[in-house]
mmCIF file as Biopython writes it, N, C-alpha, C and O atoms, coordinates in Angstrom:
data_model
#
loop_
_atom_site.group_PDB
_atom_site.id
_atom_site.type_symbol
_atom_site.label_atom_id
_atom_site.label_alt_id
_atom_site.label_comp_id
_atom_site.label_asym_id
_atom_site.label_entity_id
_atom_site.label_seq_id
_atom_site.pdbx_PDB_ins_code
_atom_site.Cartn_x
_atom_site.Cartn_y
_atom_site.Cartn_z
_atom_site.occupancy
_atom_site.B_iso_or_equiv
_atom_site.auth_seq_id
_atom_site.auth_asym_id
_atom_site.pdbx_PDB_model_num
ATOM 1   N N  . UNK A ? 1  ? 92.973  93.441  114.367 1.0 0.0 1  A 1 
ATOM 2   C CA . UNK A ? 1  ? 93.605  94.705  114.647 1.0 0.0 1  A 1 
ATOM 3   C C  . UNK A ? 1  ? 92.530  95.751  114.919 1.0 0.0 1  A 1 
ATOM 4   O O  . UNK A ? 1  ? 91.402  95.614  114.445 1.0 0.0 1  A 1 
ATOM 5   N N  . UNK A ? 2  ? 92.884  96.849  115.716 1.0 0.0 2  A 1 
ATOM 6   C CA . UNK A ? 2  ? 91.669  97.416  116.084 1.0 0.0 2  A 1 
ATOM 7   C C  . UNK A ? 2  ? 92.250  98.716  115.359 1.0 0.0 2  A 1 
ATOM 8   O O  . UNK A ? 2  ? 93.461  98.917  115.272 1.0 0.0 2  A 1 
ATOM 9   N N  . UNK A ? 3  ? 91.138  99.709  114.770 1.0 0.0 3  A 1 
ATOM 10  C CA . UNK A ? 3  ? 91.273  100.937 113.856 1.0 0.0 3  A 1 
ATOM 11  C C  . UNK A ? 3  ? 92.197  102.033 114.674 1.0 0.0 3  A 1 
ATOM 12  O O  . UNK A ? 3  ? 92.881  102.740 113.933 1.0 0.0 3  A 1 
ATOM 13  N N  . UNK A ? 4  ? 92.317  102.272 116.029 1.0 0.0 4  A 1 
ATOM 14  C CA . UNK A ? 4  ? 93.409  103.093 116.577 1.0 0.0 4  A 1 
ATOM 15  C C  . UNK A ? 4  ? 94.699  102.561 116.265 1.0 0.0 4  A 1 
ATOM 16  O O  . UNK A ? 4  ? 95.610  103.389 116.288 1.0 0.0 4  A 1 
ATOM 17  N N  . UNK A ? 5  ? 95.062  101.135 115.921 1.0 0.0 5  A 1 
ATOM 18  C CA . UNK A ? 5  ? 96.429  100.459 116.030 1.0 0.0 5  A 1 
ATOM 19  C C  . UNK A ? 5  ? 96.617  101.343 114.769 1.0 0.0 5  A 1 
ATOM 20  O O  . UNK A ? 5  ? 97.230  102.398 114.602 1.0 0.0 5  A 1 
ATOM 21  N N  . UNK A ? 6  ? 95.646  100.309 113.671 1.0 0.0 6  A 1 
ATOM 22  C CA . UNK A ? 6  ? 96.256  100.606 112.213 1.0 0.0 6  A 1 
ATOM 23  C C  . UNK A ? 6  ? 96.417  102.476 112.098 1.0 0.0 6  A 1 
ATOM 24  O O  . UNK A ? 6  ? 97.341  102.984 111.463 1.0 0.0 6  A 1 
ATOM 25  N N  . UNK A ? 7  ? 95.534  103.168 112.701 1.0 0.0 7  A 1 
ATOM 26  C CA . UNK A ? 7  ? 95.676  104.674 112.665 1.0 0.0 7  A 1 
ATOM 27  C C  . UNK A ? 7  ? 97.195  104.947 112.590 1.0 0.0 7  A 1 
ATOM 28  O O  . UNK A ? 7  ? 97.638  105.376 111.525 1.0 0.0 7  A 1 
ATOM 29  N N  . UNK A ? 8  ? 98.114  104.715 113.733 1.0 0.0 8  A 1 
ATOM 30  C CA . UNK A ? 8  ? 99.423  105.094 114.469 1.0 0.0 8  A 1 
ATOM 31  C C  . UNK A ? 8  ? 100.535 104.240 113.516 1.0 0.0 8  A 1 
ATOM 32  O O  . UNK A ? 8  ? 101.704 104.470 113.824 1.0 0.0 8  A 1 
ATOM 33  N N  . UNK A ? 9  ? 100.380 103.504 112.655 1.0 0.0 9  A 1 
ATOM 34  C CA . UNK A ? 9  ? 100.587 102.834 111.438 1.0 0.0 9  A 1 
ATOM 35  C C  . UNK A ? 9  ? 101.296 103.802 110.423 1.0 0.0 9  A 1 
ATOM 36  O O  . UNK A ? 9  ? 100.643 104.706 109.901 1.0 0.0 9  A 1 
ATOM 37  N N  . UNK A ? 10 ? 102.427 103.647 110.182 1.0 0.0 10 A 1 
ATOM 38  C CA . UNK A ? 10 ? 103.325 104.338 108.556 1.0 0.0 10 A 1 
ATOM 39  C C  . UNK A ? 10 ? 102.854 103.804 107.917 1.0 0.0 10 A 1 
ATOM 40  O O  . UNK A ? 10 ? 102.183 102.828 108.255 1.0 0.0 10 A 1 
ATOM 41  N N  . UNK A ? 11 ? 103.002 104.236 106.591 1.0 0.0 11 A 1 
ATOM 42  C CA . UNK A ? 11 ? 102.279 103.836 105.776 1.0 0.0 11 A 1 
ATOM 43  C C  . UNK A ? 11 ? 103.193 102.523 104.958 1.0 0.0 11 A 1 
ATOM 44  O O  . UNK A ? 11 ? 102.789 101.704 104.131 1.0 0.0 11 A 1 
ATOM 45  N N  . UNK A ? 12 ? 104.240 102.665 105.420 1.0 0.0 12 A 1 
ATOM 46  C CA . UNK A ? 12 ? 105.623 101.194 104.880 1.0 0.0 12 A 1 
ATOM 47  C C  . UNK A ? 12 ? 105.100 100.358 105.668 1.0 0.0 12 A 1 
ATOM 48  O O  . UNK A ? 12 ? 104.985 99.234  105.179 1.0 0.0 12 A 1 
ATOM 49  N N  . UNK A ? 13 ? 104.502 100.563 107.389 1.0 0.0 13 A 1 
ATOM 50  C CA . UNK A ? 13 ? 104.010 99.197  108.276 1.0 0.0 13 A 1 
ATOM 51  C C  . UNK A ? 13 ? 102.575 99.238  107.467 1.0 0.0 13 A 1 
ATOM 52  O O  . UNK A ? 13 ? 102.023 98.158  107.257 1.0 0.0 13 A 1 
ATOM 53  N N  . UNK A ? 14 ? 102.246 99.887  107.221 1.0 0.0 14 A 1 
ATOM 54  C CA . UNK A ? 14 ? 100.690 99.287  106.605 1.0 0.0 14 A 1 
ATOM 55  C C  . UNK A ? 14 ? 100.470 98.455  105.669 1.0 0.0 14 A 1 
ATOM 56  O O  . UNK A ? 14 ? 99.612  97.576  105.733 1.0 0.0 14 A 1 
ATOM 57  N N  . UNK A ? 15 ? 101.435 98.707  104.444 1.0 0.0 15 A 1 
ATOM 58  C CA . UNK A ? 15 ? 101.461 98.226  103.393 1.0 0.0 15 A 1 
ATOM 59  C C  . UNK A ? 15 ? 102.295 96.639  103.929 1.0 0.0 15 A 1 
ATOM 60  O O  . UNK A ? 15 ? 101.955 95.671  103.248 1.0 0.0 15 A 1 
ATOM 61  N N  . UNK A ? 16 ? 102.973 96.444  104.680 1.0 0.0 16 A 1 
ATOM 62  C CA . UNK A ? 16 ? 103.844 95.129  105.124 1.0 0.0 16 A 1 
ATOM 63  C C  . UNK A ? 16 ? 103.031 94.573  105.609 1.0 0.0 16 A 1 
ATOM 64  O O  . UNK A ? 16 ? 102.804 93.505  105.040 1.0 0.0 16 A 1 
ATOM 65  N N  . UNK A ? 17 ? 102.067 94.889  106.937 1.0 0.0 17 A 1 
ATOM 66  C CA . UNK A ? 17 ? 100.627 94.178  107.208 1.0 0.0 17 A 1 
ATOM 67  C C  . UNK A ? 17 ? 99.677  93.658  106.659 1.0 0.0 17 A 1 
ATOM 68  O O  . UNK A ? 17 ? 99.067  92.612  106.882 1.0 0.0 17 A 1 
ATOM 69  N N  . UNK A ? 18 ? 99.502  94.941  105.448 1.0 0.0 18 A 1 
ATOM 70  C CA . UNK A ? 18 ? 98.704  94.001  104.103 1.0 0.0 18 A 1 
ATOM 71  C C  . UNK A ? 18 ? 98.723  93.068  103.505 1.0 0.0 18 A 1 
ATOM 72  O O  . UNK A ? 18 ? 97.796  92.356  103.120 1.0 0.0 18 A 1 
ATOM 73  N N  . UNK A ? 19 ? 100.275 92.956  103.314 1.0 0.0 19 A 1 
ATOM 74  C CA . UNK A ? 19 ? 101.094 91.597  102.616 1.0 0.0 19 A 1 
ATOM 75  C C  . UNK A ? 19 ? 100.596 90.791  103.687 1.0 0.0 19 A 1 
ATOM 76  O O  . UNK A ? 19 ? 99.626  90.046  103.547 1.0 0.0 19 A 1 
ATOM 77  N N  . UNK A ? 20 ? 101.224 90.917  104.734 1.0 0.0 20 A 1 
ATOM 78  C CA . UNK A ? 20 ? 100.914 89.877  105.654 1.0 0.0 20 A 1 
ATOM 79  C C  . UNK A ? 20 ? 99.516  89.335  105.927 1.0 0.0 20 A 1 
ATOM 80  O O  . UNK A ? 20 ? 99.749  88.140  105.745 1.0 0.0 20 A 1 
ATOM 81  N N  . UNK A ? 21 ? 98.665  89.376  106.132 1.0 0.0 21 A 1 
ATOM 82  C CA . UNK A ? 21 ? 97.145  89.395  106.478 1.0 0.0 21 A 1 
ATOM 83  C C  . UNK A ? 21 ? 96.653  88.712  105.228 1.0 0.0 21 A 1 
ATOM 84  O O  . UNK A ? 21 ? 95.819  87.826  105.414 1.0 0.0 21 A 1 
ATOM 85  N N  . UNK A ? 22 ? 97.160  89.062  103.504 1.0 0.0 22 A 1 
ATOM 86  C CA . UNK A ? 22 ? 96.587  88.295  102.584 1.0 0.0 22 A 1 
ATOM 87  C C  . UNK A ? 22 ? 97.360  87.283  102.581 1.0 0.0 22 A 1 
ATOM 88  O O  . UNK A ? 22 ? 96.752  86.220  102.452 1.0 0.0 22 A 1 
ATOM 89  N N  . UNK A ? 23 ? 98.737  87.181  102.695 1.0 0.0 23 A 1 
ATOM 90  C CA . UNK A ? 23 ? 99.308  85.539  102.695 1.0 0.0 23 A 1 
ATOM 91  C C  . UNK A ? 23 ? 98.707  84.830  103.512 1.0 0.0 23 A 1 
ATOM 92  O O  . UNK A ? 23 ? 98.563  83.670  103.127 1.0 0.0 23 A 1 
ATOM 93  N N  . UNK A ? 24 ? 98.162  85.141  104.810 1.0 0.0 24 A 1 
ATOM 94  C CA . UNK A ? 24 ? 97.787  84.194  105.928 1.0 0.0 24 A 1 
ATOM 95  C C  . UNK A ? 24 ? 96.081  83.820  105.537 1.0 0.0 24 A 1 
ATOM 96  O O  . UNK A ? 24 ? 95.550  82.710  105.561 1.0 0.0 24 A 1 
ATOM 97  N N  . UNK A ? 25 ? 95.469  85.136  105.183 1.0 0.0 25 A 1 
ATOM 98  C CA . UNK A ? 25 ? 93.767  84.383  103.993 1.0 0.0 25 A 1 
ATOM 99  C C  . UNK A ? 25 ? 94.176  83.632  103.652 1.0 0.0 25 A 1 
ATOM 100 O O  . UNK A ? 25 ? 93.923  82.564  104.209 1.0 0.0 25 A 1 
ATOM 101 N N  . UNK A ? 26 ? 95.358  83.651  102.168 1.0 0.0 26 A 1 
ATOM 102 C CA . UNK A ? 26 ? 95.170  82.820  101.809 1.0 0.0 26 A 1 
ATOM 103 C C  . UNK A ? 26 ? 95.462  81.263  101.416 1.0 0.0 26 A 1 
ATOM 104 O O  . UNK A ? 26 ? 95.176  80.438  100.548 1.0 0.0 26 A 1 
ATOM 105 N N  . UNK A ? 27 ? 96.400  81.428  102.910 1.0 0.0 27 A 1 
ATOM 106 C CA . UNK A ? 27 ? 96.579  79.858  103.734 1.0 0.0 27 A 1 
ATOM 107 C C  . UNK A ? 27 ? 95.497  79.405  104.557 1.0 0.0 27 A 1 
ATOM 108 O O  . UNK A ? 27 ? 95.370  78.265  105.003 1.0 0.0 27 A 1 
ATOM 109 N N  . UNK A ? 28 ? 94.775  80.315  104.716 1.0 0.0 28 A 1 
ATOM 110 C CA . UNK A ? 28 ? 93.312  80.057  105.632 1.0 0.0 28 A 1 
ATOM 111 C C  . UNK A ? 28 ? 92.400  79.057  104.560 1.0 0.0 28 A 1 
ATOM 112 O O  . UNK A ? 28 ? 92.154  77.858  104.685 1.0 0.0 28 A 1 
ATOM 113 N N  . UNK A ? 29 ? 92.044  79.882  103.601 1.0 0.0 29 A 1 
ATOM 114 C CA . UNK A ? 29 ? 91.289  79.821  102.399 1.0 0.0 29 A 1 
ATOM 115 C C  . UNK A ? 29 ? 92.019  78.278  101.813 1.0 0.0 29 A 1 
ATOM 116 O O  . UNK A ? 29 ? 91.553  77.139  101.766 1.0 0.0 29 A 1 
ATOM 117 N N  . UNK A ? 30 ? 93.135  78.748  101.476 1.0 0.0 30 A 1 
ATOM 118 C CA . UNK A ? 30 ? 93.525  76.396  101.160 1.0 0.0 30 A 1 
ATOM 119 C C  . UNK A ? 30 ? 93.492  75.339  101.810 1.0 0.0 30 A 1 
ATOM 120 O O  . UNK A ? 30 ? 93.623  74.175  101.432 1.0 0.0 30 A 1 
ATOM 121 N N  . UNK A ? 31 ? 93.269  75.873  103.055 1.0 0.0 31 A 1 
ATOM 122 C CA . UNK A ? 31 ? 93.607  74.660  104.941 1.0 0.0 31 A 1 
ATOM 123 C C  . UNK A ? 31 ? 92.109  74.342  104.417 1.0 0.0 31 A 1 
ATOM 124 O O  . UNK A ? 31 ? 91.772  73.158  104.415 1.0 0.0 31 A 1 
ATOM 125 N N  . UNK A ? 32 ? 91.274  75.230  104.014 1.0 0.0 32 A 1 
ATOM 126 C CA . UNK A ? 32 ? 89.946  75.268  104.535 1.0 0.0 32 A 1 
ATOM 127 C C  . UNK A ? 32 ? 88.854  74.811  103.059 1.0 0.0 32 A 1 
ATOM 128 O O  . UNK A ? 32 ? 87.642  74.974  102.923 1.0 0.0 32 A 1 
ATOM 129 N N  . UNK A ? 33 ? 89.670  74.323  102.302 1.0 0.0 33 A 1 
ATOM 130 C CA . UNK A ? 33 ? 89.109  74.427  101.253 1.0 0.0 33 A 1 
ATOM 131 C C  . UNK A ? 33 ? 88.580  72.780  101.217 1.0 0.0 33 A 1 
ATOM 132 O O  . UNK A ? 33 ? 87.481  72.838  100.666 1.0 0.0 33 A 1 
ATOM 133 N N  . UNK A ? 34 ? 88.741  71.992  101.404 1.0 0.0 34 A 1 
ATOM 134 C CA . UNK A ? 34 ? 88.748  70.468  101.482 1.0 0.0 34 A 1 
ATOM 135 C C  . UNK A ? 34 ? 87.880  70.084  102.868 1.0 0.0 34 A 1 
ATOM 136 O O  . UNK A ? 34 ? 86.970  69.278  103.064 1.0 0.0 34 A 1 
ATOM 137 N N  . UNK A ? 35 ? 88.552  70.995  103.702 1.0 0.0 35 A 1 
ATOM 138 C CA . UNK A ? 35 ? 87.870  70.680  105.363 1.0 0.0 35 A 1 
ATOM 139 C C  . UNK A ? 35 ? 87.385  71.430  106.028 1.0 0.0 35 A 1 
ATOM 140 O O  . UNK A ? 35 ? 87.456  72.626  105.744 1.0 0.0 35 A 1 
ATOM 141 N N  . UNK A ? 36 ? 86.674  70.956  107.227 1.0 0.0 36 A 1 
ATOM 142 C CA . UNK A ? 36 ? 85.720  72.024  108.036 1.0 0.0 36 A 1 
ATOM 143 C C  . UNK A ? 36 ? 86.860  72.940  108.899 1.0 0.0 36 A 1 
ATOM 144 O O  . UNK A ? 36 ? 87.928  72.597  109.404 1.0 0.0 36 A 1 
ATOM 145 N N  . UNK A ? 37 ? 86.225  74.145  108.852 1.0 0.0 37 A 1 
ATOM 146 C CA . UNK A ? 37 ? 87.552  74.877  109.899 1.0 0.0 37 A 1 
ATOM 147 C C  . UNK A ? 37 ? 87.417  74.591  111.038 1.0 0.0 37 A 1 
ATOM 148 O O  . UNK A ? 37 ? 86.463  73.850  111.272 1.0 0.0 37 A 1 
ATOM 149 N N  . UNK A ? 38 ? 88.105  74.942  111.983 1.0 0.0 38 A 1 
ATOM 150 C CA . UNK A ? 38 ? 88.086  75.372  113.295 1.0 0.0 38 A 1 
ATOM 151 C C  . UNK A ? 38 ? 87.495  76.445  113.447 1.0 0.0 38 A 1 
ATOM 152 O O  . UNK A ? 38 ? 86.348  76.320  113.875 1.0 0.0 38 A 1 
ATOM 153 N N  . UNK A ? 39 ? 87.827  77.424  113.266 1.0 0.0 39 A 1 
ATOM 154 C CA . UNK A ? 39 ? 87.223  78.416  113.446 1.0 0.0 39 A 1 
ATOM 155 C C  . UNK A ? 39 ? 86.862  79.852  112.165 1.0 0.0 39 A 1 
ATOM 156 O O  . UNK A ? 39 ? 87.357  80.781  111.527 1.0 0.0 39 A 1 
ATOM 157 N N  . UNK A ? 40 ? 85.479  79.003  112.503 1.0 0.0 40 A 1 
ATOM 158 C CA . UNK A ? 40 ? 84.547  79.839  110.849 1.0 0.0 40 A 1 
ATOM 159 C C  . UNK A ? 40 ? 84.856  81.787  110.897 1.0 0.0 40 A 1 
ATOM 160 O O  . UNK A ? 40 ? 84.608  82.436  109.880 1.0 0.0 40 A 1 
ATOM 161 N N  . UNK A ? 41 ? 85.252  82.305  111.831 1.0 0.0 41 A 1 
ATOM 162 C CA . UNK A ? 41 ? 85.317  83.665  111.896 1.0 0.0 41 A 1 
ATOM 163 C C  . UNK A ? 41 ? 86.746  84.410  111.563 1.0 0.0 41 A 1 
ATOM 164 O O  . UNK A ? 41 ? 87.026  85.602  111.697 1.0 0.0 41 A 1 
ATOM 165 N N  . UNK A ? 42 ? 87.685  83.157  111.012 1.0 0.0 42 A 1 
ATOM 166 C CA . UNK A ? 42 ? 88.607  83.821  110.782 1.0 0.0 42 A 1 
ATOM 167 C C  . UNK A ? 42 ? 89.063  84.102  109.808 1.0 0.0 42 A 1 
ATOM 168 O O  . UNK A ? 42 ? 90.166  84.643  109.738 1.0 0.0 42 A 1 
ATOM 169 N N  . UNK A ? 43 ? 88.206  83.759  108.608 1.0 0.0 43 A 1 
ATOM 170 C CA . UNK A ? 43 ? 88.243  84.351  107.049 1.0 0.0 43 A 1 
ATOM 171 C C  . UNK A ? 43 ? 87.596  85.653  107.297 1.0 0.0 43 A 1 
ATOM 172 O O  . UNK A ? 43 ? 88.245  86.587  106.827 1.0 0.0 43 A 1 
ATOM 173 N N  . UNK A ? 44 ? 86.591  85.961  107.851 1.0 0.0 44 A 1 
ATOM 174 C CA . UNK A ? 44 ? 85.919  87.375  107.860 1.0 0.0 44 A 1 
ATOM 175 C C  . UNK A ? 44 ? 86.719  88.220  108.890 1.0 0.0 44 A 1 
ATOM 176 O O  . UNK A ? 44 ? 86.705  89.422  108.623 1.0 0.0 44 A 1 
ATOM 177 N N  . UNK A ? 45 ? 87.295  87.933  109.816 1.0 0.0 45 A 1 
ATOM 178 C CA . UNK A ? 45 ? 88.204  88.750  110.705 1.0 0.0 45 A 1 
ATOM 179 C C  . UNK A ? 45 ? 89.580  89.231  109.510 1.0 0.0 45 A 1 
ATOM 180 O O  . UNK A ? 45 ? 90.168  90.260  109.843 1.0 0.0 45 A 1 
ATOM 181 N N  . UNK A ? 46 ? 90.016  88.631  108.362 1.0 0.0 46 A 1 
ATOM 182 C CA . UNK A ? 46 ? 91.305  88.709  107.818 1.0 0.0 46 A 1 
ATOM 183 C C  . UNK A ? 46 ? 90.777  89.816  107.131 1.0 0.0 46 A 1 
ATOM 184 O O  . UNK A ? 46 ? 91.396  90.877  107.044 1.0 0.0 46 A 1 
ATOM 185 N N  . UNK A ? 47 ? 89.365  89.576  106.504 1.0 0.0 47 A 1 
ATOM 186 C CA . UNK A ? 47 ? 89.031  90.406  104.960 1.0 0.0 47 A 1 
ATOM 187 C C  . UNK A ? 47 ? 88.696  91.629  105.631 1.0 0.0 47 A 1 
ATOM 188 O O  . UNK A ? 47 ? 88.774  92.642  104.936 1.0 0.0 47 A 1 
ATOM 189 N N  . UNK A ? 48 ? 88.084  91.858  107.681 1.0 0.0 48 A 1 
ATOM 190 C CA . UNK A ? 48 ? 87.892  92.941  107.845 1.0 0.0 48 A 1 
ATOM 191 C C  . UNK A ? 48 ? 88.777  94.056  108.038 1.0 0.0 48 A 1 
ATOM 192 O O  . UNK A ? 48 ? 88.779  95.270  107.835 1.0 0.0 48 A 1 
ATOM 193 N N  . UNK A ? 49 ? 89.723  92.937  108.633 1.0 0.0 49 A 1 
ATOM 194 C CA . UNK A ? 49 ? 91.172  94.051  108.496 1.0 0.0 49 A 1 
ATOM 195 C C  . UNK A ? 49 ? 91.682  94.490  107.625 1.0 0.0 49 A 1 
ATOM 196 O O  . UNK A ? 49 ? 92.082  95.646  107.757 1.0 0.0 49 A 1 
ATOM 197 N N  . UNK A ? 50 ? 91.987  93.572  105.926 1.0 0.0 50 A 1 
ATOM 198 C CA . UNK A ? 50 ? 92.143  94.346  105.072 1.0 0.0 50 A 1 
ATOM 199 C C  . UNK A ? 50 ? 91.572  95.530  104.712 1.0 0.0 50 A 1 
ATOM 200 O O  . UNK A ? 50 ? 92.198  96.566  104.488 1.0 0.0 50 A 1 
ATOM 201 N N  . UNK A ? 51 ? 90.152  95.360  104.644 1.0 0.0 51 A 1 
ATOM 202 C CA . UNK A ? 51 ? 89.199  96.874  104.639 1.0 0.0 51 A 1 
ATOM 203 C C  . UNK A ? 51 ? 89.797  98.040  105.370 1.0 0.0 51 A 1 
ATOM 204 O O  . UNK A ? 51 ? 90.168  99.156  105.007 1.0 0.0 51 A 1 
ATOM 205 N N  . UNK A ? 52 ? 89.764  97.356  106.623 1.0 0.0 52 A 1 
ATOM 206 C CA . UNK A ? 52 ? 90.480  98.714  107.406 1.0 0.0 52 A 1 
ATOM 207 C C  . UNK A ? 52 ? 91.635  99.474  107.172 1.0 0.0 52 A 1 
ATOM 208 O O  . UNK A ? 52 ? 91.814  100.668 107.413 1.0 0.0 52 A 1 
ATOM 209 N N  . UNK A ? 53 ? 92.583  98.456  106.557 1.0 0.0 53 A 1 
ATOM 210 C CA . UNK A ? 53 ? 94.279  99.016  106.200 1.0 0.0 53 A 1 
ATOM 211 C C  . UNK A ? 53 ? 93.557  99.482  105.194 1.0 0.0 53 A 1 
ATOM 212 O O  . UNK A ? 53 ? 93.408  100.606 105.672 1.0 0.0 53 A 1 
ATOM 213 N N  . UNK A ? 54 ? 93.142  99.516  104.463 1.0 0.0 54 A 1 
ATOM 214 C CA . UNK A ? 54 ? 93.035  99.886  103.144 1.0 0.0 54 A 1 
ATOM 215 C C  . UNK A ? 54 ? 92.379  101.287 102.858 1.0 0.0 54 A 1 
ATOM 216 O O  . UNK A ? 54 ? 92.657  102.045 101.928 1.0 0.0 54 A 1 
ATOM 217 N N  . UNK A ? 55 ? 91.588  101.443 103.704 1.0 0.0 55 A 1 
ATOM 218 C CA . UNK A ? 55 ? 90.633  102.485 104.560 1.0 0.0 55 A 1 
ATOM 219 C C  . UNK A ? 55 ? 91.627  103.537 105.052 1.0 0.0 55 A 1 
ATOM 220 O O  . UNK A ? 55 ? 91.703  104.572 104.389 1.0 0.0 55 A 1 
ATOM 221 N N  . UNK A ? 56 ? 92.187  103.437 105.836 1.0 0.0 56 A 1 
ATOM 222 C CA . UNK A ? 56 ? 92.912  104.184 106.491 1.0 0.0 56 A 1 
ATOM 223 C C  . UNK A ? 56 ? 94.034  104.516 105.287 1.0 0.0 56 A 1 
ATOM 224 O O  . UNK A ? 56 ? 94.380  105.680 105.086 1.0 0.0 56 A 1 
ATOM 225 N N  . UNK A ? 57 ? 94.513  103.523 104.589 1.0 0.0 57 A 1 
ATOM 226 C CA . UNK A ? 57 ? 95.841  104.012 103.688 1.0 0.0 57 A 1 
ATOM 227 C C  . UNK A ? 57 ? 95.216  104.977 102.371 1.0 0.0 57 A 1 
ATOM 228 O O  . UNK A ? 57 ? 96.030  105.452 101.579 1.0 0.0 57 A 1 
ATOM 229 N N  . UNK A ? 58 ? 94.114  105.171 102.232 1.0 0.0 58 A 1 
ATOM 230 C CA . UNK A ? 58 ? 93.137  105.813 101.380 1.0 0.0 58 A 1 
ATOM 231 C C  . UNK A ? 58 ? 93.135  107.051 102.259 1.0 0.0 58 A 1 
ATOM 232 O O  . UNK A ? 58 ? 93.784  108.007 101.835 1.0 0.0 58 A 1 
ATOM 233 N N  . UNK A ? 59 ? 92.636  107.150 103.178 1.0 0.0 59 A 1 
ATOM 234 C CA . UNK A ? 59 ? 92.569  108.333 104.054 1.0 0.0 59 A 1 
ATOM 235 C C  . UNK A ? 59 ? 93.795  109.327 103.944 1.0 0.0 59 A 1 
ATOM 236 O O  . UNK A ? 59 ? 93.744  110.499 103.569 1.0 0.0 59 A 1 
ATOM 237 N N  . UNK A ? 60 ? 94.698  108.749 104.274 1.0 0.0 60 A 1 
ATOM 238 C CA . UNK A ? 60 ? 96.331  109.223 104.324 1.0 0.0 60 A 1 
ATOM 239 C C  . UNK A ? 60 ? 96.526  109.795 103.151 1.0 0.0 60 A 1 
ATOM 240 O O  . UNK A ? 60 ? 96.803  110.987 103.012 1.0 0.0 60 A 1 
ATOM 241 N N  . UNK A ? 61 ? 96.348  108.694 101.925 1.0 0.0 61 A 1 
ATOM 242 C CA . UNK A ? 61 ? 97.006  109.615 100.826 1.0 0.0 61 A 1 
ATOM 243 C C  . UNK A ? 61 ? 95.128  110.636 100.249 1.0 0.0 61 A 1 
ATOM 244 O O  . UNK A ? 61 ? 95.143  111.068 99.097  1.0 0.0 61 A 1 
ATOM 245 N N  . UNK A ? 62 ? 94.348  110.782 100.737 1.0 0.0 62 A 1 
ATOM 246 C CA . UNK A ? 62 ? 94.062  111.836 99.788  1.0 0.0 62 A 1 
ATOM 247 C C  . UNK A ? 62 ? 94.329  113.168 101.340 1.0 0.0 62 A 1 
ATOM 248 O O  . UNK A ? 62 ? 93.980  114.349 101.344 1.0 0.0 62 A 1 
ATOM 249 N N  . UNK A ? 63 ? 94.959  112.482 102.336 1.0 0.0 63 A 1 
ATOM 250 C CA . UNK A ? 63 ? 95.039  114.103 103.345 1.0 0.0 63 A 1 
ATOM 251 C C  . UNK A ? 63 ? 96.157  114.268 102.844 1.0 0.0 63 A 1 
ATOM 252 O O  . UNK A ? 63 ? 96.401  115.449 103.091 1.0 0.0 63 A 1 
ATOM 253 N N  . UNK A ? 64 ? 97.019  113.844 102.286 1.0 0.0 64 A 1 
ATOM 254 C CA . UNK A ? 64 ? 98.120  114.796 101.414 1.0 0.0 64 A 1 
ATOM 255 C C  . UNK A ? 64 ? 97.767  116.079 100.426 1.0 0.0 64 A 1 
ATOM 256 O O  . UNK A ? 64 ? 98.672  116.683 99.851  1.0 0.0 64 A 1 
#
């Protein structure tokens, strides 16, 4: 997700994305736990987006 998406983001879609993004880690994280991935960049692509929602939903509530 790129930081303008999550910007334009409520804060009910942010928090539902969050959910979403850690269930899918951490089906990443068990696929991957036994075997080689496919593709090594997509545990660090999940955890960067969390940062970002998380970032931005921090932002929001202290501009209240």
């Amino acid at each position: 997700m790129k930081t303008k998406d999550i910007k334009a983001m409520k804060n009910t879609e942010l928090i539902k994305s969050l959910s979403e993004i850690k269930e899918k880690l951490g089906k990443v994280r068990f696929s991957t736990a036994g075997s080689k991935s496919k593709n090594v960049k997509e545990q660090a692509n999940f955890r960067k987006d969390i940062a970002r929602i998380l970032t931005i939903l921090n932002n929001k509530s202290a501009a209240l």
